[in-house]
N, C-alpha and C positions, 0 to 999 in steps of 0.2 A: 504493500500500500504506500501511496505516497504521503513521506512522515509530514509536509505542510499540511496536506488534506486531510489529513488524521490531527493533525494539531489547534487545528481548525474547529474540525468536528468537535473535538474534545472540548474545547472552548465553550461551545455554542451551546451543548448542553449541559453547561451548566449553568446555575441560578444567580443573574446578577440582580442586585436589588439598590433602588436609586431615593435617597432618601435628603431633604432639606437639610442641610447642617448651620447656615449661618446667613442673615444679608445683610448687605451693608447700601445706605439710602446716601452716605458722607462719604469723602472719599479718608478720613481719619479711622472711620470705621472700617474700612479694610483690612480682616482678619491676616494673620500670621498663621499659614497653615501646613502640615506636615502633609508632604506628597505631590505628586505631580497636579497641574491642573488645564483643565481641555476647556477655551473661552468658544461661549455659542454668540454669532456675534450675527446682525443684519435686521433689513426695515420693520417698522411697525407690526404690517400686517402680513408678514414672509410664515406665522406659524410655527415661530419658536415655540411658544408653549405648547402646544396640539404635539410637537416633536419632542418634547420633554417626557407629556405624557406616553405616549405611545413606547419610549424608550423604558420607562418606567412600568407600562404594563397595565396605568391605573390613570382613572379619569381627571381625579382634579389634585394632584401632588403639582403642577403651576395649572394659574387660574387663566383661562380663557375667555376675554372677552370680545364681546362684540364692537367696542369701542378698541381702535388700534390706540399704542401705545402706554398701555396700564403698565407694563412695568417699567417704574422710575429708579431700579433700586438695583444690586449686584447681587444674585443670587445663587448661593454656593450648593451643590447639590453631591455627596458623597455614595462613590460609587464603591461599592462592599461585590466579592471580597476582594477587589483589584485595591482597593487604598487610595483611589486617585478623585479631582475631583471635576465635576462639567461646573461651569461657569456661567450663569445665564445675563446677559450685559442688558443692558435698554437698550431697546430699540431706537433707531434713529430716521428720519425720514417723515416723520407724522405731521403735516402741514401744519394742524389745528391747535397745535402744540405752544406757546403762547413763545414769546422770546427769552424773557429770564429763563422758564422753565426747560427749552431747550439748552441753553447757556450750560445749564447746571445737570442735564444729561449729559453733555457732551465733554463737562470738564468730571465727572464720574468714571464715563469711558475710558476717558483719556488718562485718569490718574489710575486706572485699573494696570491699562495696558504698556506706562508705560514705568513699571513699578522695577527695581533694582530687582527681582526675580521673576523674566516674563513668561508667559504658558507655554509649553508645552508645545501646544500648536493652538492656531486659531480657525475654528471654525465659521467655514461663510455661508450664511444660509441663504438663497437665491432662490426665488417665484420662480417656478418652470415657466407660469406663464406670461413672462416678460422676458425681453430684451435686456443684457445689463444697462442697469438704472444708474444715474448721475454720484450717488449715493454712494452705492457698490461696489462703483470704480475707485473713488475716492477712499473707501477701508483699505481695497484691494491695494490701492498706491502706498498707502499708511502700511501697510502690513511688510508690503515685499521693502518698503527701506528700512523696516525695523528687523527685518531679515525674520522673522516668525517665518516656521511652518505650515502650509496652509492647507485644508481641505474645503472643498468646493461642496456643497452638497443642495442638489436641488428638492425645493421641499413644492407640493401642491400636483405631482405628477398625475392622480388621478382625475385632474381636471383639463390634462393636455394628450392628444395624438398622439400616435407613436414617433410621426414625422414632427410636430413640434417639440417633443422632447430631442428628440437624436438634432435637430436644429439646433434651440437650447447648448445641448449638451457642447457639441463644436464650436458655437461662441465663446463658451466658457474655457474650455480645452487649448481657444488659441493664447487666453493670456493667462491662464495656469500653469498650462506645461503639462496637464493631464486632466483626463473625463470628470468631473463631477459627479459622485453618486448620485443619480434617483431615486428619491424617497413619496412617499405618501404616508400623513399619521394616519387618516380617515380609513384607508385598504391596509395599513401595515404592511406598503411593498417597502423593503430595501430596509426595515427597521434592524433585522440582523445583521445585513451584509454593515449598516451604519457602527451598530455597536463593537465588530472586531475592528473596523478603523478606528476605532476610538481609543479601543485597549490598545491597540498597536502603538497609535499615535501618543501615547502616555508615556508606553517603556515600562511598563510597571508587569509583573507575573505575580500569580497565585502567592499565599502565603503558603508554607511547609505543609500546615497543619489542615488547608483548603478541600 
């Protein structure tokens, strides 16, 4: 057998469980934490929360609303038994969003990512069903000169064609350097193939006793 594919396999069934550890609304309260950490990063209404849940298995561990933008705050979500942890930043991009109150998202963001020990890798969450966005390009330029890690992941895929995703997909491919995962939270396509890029993307193995 092949020992990647079995390593894989191994992986996958086992039980990862994704649970709230800490958030921070200040950029003072940005905790000091043991372990690698994976930042979910992109617009308002891209469905980072729905990707949270879905990752976690369970409906409301992040809150979902109908109004984009709810989350104002850094929320640290620990992944058991890898030790590591996902990141969930504010969203950026919400028109309605007043000016101070973006001012103070964005200097949140910014004092996340640009803290004396940076993630891990940063994760870009991208609409299948857009074009890159003005937004997108501008993390994506912030990211690659702060030299991060990047993974590309398309979220909302059950709402696009097969040709508009594989479109999609090659826009994004020309300025990553590689495909984008597509995801769906709604069908839970691509939730597993997402979680070993994430383990991967950490660095972090099982404990002994796992």
């Amino acid at each position: 057998m092949n020992l990647i594919f079995s390593a894989k396999t191994a992986l996958l069934s086992r039980h990862i469980s994704l649970e709230l550890a800490t958030t921070a609304y200040t950029a003072d309260q940005l905790p000091e934490l043991c372990g690698a950490q994976i930042a979910l990063a992109g617009r308002s209404n891209v469905g980072k929360s729905s990707l949270i849940n879905a990752l976690a298995g369970r409906k409301k561990l992040a809150k979902v609303s109908a109004t984009p933008g709810k989350t104002r705050s850094v929320n640290f979500y620990c992944v058991s038994p890898y030790n590591f942890y996902l990141v969930d930043l504010p969203g950026y991009g919400y028109a309605r969003a007043g000016r101070n109150e973006k001012r103070q998202w964005g200097l949140l963001l910014e004092a996340y990512l640009t803290r004396a020990v940076p993630p891990a890798a940063l994760v870009l969450l991208l609409d299948c069903r857009l074009p890159p966005q003005r937004p997108d390009l501008r993390l994506f330029a912030f990211a690659r000169d702060m030299r991060f890690s990047l993974l590309g992941i398309l979220t909302k895929a059950d709402k696009c064609t097969q040709k508009e995703i594989a479109h999609r997909q090659k826009e994004w491919s020309d300025l990553l350097g590689k495909k984008p995962l597509v995801t769906s939270s709604e069908k839970r396509f691509g939730i597993t193939d997402l979680w070993q890029c994430l383990v991967d993307a950490s660095g972090t193995n099982l404990p002994q006793d796992a």
